[in-house]
N, C-alpha and C positions, 0 to 999 in steps of 0.2 A: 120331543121334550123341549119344555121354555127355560131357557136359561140366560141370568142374569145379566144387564147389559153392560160391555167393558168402557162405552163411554155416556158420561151424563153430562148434558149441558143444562146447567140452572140459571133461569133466568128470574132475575128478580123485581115485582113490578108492583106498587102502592097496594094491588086489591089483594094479589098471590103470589105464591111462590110456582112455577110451573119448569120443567124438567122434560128434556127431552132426550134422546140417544140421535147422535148425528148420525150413525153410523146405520140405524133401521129409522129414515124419513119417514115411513108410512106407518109407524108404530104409533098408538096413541100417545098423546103426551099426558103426564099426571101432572095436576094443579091441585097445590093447597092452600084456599083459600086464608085470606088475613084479613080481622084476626080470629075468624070462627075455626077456621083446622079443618073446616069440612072437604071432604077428599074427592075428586073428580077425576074422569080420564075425556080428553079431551080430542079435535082431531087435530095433529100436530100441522098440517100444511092451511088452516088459517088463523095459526097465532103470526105471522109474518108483520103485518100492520101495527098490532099488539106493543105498545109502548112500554120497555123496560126503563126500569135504571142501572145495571149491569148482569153480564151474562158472565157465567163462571165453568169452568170444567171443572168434575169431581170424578172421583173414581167411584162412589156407591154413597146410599142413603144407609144409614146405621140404625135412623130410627126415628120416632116422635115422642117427645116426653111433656107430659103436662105437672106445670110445677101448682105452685099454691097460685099464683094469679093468671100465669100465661104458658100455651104451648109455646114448644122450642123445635125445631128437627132439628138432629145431627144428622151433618155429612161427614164423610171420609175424603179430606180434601188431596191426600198422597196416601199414596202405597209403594211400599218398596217388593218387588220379585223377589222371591226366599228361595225358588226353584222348583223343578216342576217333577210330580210326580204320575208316571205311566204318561208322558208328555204333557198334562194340565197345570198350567202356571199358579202357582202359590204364591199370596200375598200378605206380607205383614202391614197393620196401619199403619202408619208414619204420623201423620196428624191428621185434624179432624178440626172442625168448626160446628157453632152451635148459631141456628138463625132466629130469633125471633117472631111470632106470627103478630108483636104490637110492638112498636116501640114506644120503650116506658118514659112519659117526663118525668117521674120521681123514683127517687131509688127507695128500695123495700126492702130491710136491711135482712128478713127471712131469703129473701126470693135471691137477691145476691147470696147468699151464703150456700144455697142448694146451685145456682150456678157454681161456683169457685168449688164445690165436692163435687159436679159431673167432669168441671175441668179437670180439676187434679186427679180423678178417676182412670178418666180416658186418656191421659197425654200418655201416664209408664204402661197404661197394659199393655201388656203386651197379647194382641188380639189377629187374628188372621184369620184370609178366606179367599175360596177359588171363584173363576166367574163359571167353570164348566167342571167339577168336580166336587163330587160330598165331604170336605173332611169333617165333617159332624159323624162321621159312621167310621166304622174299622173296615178295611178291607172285606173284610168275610161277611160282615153285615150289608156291603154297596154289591155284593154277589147274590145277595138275596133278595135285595129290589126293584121294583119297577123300575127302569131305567127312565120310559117317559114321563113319569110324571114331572110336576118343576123341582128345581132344587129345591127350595125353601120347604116345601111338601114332604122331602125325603129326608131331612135333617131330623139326627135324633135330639129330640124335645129336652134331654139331658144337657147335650154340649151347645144347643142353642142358644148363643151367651147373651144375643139382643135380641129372643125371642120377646122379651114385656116389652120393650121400647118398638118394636115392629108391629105392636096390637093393632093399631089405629089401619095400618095398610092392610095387614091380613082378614081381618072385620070386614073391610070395606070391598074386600077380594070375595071373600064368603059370603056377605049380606047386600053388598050395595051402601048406598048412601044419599043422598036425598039428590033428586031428581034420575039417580041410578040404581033403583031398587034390588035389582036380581043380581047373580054371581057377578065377579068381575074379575075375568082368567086373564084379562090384557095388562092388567097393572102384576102377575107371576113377576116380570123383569126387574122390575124393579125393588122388588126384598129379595136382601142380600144375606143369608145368616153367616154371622160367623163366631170362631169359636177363640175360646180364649188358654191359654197356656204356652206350652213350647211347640218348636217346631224347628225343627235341622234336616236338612238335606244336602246329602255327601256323596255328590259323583265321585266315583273313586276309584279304587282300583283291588283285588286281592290276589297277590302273588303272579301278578300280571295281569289276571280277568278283570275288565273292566264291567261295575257293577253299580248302582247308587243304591246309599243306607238311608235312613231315616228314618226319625225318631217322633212321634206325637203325641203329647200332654195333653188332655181335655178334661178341663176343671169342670165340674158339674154347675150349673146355676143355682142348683137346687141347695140351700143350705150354706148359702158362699157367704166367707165373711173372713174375719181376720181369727187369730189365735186362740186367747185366750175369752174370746166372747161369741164362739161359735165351737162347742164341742157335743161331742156325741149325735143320738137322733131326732127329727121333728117329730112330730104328729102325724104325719104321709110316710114316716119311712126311710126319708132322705138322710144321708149322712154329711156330715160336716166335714169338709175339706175332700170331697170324693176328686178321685182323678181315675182317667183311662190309659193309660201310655201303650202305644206299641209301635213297636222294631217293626222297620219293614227294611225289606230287602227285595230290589228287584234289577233279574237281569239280562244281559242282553236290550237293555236300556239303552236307544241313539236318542232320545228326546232331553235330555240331561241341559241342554243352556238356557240361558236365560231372554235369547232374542227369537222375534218369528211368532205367526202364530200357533197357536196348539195344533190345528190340522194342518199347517203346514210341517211341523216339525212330527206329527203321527205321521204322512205321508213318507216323510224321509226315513223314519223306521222300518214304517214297512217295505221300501226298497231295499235296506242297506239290511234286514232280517233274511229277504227272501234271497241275498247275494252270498252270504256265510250260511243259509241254511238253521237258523235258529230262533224258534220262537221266544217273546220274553215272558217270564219270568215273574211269578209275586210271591215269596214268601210274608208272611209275618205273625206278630208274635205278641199276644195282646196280654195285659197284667191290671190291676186297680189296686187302687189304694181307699182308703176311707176309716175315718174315727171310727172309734170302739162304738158298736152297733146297740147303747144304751143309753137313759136318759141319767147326761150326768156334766160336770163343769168345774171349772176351776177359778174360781172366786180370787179375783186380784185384792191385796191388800197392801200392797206397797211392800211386803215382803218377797223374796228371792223365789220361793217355793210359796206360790200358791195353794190355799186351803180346798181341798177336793171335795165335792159333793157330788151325791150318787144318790138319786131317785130311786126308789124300789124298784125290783125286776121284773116284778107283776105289773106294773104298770105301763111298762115299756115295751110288754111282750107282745101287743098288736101294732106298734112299730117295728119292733124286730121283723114279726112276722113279714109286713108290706114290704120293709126293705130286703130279705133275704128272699120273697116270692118274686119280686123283678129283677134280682142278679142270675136266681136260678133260670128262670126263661129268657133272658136272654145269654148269658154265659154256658150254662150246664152246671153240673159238679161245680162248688166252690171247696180252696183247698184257702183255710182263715187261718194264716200264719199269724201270731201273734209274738210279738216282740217287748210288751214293757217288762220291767222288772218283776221279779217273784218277791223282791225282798223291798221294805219300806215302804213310804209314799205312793206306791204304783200301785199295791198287790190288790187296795178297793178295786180299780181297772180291769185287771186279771180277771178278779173272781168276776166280777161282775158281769165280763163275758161270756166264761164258762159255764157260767146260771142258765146266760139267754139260750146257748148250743142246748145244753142242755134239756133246755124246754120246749125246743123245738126237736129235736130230734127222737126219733122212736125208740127206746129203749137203749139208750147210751149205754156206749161201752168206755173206760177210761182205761188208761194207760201210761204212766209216771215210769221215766227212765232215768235214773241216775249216774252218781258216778262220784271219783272222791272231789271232783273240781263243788261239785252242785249237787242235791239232791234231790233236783229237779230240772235235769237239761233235756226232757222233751215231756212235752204232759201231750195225748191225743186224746181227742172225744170224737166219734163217728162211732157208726152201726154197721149190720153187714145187711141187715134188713131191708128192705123199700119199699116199706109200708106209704111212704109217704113222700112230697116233692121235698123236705124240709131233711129226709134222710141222704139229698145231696150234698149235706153238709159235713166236711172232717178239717177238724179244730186239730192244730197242731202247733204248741206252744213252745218257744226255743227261747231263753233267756241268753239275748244278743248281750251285755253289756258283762252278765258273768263271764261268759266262754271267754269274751275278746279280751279280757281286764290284761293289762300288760301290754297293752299295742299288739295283741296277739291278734290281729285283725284275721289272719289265715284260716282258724276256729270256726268263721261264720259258716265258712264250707259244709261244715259238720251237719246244716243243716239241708244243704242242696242233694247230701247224700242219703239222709235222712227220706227226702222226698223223690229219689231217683224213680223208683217203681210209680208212682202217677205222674210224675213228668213224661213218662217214656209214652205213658198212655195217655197221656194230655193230646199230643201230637200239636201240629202248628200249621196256617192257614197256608195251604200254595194252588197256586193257580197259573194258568196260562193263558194270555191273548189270543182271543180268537178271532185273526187277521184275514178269513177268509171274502170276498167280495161278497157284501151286505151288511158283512157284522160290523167291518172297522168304517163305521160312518161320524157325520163330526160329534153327533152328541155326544157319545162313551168311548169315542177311540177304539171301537172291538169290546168285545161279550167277554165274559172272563168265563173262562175254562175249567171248574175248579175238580182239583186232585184229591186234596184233604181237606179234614175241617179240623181247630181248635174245639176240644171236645168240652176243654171245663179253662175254668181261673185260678189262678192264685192272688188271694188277697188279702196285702200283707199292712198292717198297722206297726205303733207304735205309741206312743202319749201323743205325740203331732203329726204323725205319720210324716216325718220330715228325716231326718238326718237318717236311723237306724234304716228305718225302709227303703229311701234310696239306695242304700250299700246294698241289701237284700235283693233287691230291683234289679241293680246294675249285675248281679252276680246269677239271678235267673236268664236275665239275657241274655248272659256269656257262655252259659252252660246250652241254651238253646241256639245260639250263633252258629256254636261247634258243630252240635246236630246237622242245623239245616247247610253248614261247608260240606260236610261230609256225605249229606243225601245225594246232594249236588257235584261231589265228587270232588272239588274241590280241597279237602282235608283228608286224608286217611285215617283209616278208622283209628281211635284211639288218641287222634291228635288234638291239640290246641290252636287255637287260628293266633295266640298271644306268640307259641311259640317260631311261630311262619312267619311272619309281617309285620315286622315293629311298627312301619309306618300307619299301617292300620290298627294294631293294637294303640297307638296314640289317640288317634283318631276316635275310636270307639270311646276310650275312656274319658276323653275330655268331652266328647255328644251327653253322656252320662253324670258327668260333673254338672255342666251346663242344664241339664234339666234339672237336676238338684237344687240349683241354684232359683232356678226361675220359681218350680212349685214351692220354694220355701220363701224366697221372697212378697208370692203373692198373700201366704200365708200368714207368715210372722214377720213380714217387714224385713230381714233379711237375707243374704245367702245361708246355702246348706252348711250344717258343719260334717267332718270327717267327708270332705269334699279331697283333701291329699290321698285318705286311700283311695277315693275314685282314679282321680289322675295319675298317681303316680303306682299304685298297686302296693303303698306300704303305710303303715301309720306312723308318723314323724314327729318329732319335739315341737317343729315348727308350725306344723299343724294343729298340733293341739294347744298350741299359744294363741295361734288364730281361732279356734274353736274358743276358746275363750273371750279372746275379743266379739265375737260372732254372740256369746251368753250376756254378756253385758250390755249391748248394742241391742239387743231384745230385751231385756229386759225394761229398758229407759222407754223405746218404743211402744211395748206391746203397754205400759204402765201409763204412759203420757202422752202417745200420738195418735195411738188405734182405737180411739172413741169414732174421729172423723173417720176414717177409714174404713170403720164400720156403717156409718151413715152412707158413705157413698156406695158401699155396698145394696144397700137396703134400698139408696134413692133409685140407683141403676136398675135394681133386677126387680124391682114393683112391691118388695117385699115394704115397703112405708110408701105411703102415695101423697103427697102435699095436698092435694086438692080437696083430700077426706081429712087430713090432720086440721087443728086451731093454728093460731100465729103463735108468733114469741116462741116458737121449740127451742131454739139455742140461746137462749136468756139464761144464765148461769142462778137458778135460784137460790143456791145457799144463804146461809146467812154472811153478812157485810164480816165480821170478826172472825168466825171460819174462814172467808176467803183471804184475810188482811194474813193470817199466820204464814203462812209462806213470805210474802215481802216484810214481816218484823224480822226474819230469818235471814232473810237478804240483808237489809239494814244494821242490823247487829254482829254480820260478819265481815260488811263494809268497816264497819267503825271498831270493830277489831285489829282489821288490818290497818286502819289510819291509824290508830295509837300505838300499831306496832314499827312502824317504818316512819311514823310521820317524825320529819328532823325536833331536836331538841335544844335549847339552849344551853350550856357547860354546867348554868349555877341552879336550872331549872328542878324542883324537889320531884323525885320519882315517883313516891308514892302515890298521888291526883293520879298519874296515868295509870299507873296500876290497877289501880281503883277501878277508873273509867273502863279498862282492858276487861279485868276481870266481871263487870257488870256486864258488859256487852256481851262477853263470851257465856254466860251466864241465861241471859234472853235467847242468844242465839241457840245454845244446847235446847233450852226449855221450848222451843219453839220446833226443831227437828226431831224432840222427843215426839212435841205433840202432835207432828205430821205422821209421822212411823207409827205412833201409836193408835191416830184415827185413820190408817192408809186408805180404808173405803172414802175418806168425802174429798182426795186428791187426784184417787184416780181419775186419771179421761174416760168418760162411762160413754156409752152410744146414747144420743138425746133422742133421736126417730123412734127406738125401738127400745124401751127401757129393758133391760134383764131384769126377772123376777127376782136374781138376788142379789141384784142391785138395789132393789127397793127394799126388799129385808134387810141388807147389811146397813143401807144409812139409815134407816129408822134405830136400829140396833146401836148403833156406832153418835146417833144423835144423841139420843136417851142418856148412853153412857157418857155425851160432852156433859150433858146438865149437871153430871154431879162433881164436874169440875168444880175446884173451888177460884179457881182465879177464872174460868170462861163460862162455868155454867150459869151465874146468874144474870150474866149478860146477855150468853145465845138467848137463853128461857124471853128475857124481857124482849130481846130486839123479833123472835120468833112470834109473839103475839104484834108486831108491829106488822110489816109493808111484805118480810119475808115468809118462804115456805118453803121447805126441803125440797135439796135439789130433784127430787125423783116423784113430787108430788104426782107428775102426768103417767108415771107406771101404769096407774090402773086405767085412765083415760085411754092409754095405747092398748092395754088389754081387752079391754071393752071395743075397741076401735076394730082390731084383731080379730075377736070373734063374731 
C-alpha cells in the first residue's frame, strides 16, 4: 500500500515549483511547472545542480486551484498531532499557504478578492488528516477495504473535503500529462485527502481501565455551504449540511501518545498486549445528520423568522430517491428521526417530509401517538413489507421543543425509548486486531478482526439540524456507550457509565458539547445552542440567556456576513469555477440611491445624537434644535423603515452562485421601490442609466451551471 509522504520538501525555482520527500530519496520528485501548472514526476537524484530560490518543509500538498487568471497550490505548511487512533497519528491543519505559478505586476481586484475568500476559508476550518490511516471512512467501512490500495483511492468521495482542489494530481495520476502520457501510480504520495469537521481523542480512563474515546464529524462536500443559503436537496441527491459522526471506543490501546512513529509505537503494543494477554479492542458507533430530504429554503428578508419556501414533492422525489438509495447501501435500515415543530412556521417542513417517506415507501403505514402534553408526540411511517430497498425506511416523528417546553430537557429520553427495539437491533461495530506475524505489518497495523457489524442509522434532522439534533445525538451515544461497557463487562447490566465515573461522564459530555459547537459553527457561523444541557446534563437560566445571545449573533451573521462564506464555499469545493465565470462578480450592482439608504440612516442618527448631547449656550432658543432633532430622527426612522421593509436588497446574498430567489425576491422587492413615492422615481430614472439589479448575473450563473 502507498501512503502519503510525512515529509515534503518544496523547492521553489523561476521555471517550477518541485517537491520532494527527504525521507524516500529515490522517490520521484513532482514538479509543477510556472506558469502553465502542467504536472510532472521527475527523478529526484538530478535535481541537485537545479537552481532554487528557497527550499521549504511542509507537511502535505492540500491541493491546486485555478482562479479567473492564475493557478495557485496550497500547502499545509503546520500540523498540529490531535492523537492517534489504533496507533495512526492524527493531524489537524494549523496553517497553510497559497504559492502562485505567475507572479502578478498588477493587482486584479476579482482575483484578489477569490484570494482573501480561500484565505479566510482555510485559516478557521477546521480540517484534518492521517499520513497512514483512512479517516474519510468509518471503522466498519476501512474493515471492508482493500487495505493496499493508496489512501487517497480509499477515501469516501463524500468526506473528501479537497477532493476538487486535488483534481489536477489525481488527472494527472490516471491520465498522464504531457510528455507522461500513461497512469502515474508514483505521484499516489503525494495527495493527501482530508476531511473537514471535528475530531477529539481521549486517552483515558473507565473506572480504572485504561481505554481512548473519540469522536469524528465528517461534513459532506457535497451541498456545503452556510445556513440560510444551503437547505434541503440538489438535483444528485445531496443534502445540505450532511454530517457523519461516530464514537469510537478502543481498548487495550498502548499506542495513545503523541511521540514515535506509528510502527514504532504498533510494535510496542503488540509487546505490552502479548504481556497482559489481551488483544485490542474497536468498538464504534456511527449516526448522520442531514437537511429535510426536499426541495425547499428559507428566504432572508431582514426579518427574524425567515419566509419558508417549499418546491412541490413531485419534484423532488427523484432526489429524494438518489439520496435515500445511497444512505440505504451504504448504512442499511435508516431509522429518519425528525425533530421540527408540528405547530407554526415549521409544520410546511414536517409535511413535506412525510409526502417524500411516503412516496417512497411501499404501502405506508401511519401511526400518531398522543397524549394530553401533544396530540401528536410520535407520528411513524414505515411498512412491514419489502417490497422494495426504499421499505428500509421508518420515519419517526417526535416533537423535541413540545415535550422539553419548561427546561424539561429529561422528556427527550421519551424518545430513546420509543426507539429501544431497533436500537437493540441496530447493534454496533466491534472488532479486534489481528496482531498475528504477517498481519500486524506497517501499512494497517494488523487486519481487523470483525465481530459485529452496525446494521442500520439513525438519522436525525431538525430546521438546521444544529442545536435539537445534537442533544438527540449526544443522547443516542449515551444510551449505546452503556451498551457497549456492559458487553465489555465493564458496567453491569442495567447500569449507567454517568452513574460510575464522573470524571468520565465529564469528559464525554464536554467531547459532545464540542462537536456541537464546531458542526454549528461551520454551519451558521456560530456555537451550538442548549450546549449546557450537553455539558452540564440540565437546562439552565444561564443557558438559555446564552442561547439567546447565540440567536442574535446569527441572526446579524447569517443576514450580513454569509454571502462571502458562501462564496468560499463554492470557490473551494468547484461548485463556481473563476476561470468559466466573466469579471466584475463582486461589483455590488444596485442602484447608487438603494445603496446610499443605509448611510442616510447612519447620518441621521449621527446628527441625532449631536443635537442631543451637543453643549448649548444658557440664552440659546430650544426649539431650532428640536426642530433639527426631530428631522433627523425623522429621516433616520424613514430610512430603517425602508431597509426592513426592502430586506431582500440588504441582504449579503452569495455573488458566485446567485439563489434562484434571490433573483425573484429583488426583482419583486425592485418593482415594489418604483412605486415609492420619494425613491421610486429616482431608482426608475438612475436604473435606465449605468445601473442594473444587483442579481442581473442569476441567470448567467444558471446558464453557466447547466
Amino acid at each position: 500500500m502507498t501512503l502519503p509522504f510525512r515529509d515534503i520538501n518544496v523547492q521553489t525555482a523561476s521555471d517550477a515549483y518541485i517537491f520532494t520527500s527527504p525521507s524516500s530519496p529515490n522517490a520521484p520528485a513532482l514538479a509543477i511547472d510556472r506558469p502553465t501548472g502542467d504536472i510532472r514526476l521527475l527523478d529526484a537524484s538530478l535535481l541537485s545542480g537545479k537552481r532554487v530560490s528557497r527550499i521549504t518543509s511542509i507537511a502535505g500538498i492540500l491541493g491546486v486551484i485555478q482562479l479567473r487568471l492564475d493557478k495557485y497550490i496550497i500547502i499545509i505548511t503546520k500540523a498540529q498531532p490531535v492523537g492517534r487512533l489504533r496507533g495512526h497519528m492524527v493531524y489537524k491543519v494549523v496553517s497553510t499557504d497559497i504559492l502562485p505559478l505567475r507572479e502578478r505586476q498588477v493587482s486584479d481586484p476579482d482575483e484578489d478578492r477569490f484570494l482573501s475568500l480561500l484565505r479566510g476559508f482555510i485559516k478557521p476550518g477546521p480540517m484534518y488528516f492521517s499520513y497512514s490511516v483512512d479517516i474519510t471512512n468509518s471503522f466498519q467501512r476501512q474493515a471492508q477495504q482493500d487495505a493496499e490500495s493508496p489512501l487517497w483511492k480509499r477515501a469516501d468521495d463524500r468526506f473528501f473535503w479537497n477532493r476538487f482542489i486535488q483534481s489536477d494530481l489525481i488527472n494527472f495520476r490516471n491520465s498522464g500529462g504531457r510528455g507522461q502520457p500513461a497512469p502515474q501510480p508514483n505521484i499516489d504520495p503525494y495527495i493527501l485527502p482530508v476531511i473537514f469537521g471535528m475530531l477529539e481523542i481521549h486517552p483515558t480512563t473507565f473506572k480504572g481501565t485504561p481505554l481512548t474515546i473519540a469522536l469524528i464529524s465528517r461534513r459532506s462536500r457535497h451541498r456545503a455551504g452556510t445556513r440560510y443559503f444551503t437547505r434541503g436537496l440538489d438535483d444528485q441527491g445531496h443534502a445540505a449540511n450532511y454530517n457523519e459522526t461516530e464514537q469510537v471506543v478502543i481498548l487495550n490501546d498502548h499506542t495513545t501518545g503523541l511521540g514515535g512513529s506509528s510502527w514504532q509505537q504498533q510494535q510496542k503494543s503488540s509487546s505490552l498486549a502479548d504481556g497482559v494477554g489481551k488483544e485490542m479492542q474497536i468498538l464504534s458507533y456511527v449516526q448522520t445528520r442531514g437537511s429535510v430530504p426536499a426541495y425547499w429554503a428559507e428566504i432572508n428578508t431582514l426579518k427574524y423568522t425567515p419566509k419558508i419556501q417549499i418546491r412541490a414533492i413531485e419534484a423532488a422525489y427523484p432526489a429524494a430517491k438518489a439520496h435515500f438509495d445511497e444512505q440505504i447501501r451504504i448504512y442499511g435500515d435508516n431509522y429518519l428521526v425528525n425533530l421540527v415543530n408540528q405547530k407554526g412556521r415549521e409544520v410546511p417542513v414536517k409535511e413535506a417530509y412525510e409526502k417524500v417517506v411516503e412516496m417512497l415507501v411501499s404501502r405506508p403505514k401511519e401511526h400518531v401517538q398522543g397524549d394530553q402534553r401533544t396530540d401528536e408526540k410520535f407520528h411513524t411511517i414505515e411498512t412491514a413489507e419489502k417490497k422494495s430497498q426504499f421499505d428500509r425506511l421508518h420515519y419517526i416523528y417526535f416533537d423535541f421543543h413540545a415535550e422539553t417546553k419548561g427546561l424539561q430537557m429529561h422528556r427527550a429520553q421519551l424518545l430513546i425509548d420509543r426507539m429501544r427495539e431497533a436500537l437493540v437491533a441496530q447493534q454496533y461495530f466491534r472488532a479486534s486486531v489481528d496482531s498475528t506475524p504477517g498481519n500486524n505489518n506497517k501499512t494497517d497495523g494488523g487486519r481487523l478482526d470483525v465481530r459485529s457489524l452496525q446494521t442500520s442509522v439513525v438519522r436525525t434532522n431538525c430546521m438546521d439540524c444544529l442545536d435539537r439534533t445534537n442533544v438527540v445525538q449526544s443522547m443516542l451515544a449515551r444510551w449505546t456507550l452503556d451498551r457497549m461497557f456492559i458487553d465489555l463487562g465493564l458496567l453491569a447490566r442495567g447500569s449507567r457509565f454517568a452513574d460510575e465515573d464522573a470524571a468520565f461522564e465529564l469528559m464525554f459530555r464536554n467531547m459532545w458539547a464540542d462537536n456541537a459547537d464546531v458542526v454549528s459553527n461551520a454551519y451558521s457561523g456560530t456555537g451550538a445552542m442548549k450546549t449546557d444541557l450537553t455539558r452540564t446534563g440540565k437546562r439552565t437560566k444561564a443557558g438559555a440567556l446564552q442561547d439567546g445571545n447565540v440567536a442574535v449573533t446569527r441572526y446579524c451573521k447569517n443576514n450580513f456576513l454569509d454571502g462571502p462564506r458562501q462564496d468560499a464555499f463554492d470557490l473551494f469545493l468547484g461548485v463556481y469555477q473563476p476561470s468559466v465565470g466573466g469579471g466584475l462578480v463582486f461589483v455590488d450592482r444596485r442602484p447608487v440611491l438603494i445603496q446610499a439608504v443605509p448611510y442616510i440612516a447612519a447620518f441621521g442618527l449621527f446628527f441625532v445624537l449631536m443635537g442631543m448631547y451637543s453643549p448649548r449656550l444658557p440664552d440659546a432658543a430650544v426649539w431650532p434644535m428640536r426642530l433639527f432633532i426631530l428631522f433627523w430622527t425623522g429621516v433616520t426612522g424613514w430610512a430603517l423603515w425602508f431597509i426592513f421593509n426592502n430586506g431582500m436588497l440588504y441582504v449579503n446574498w452569495p455573488k458566485l452562485n446567485p439563489r434562484p430567489w434571490a433573483t425573484e425576491g429583488y426583482h419583486e422587492t425592485i418593482s415594489r421601490v418604483r412605486k415609492d413615492k420619494i425613491l421610486g422615481p429616482l431608482v426608475a430614472r438612475h436604473e435606465r442609466g449605468l445601473s442594473v439589479a444587483r442579481y442581473i448575473n442569476a441567470e448567467e450563473g444558471k446558464k453557466r451551471i447547466e
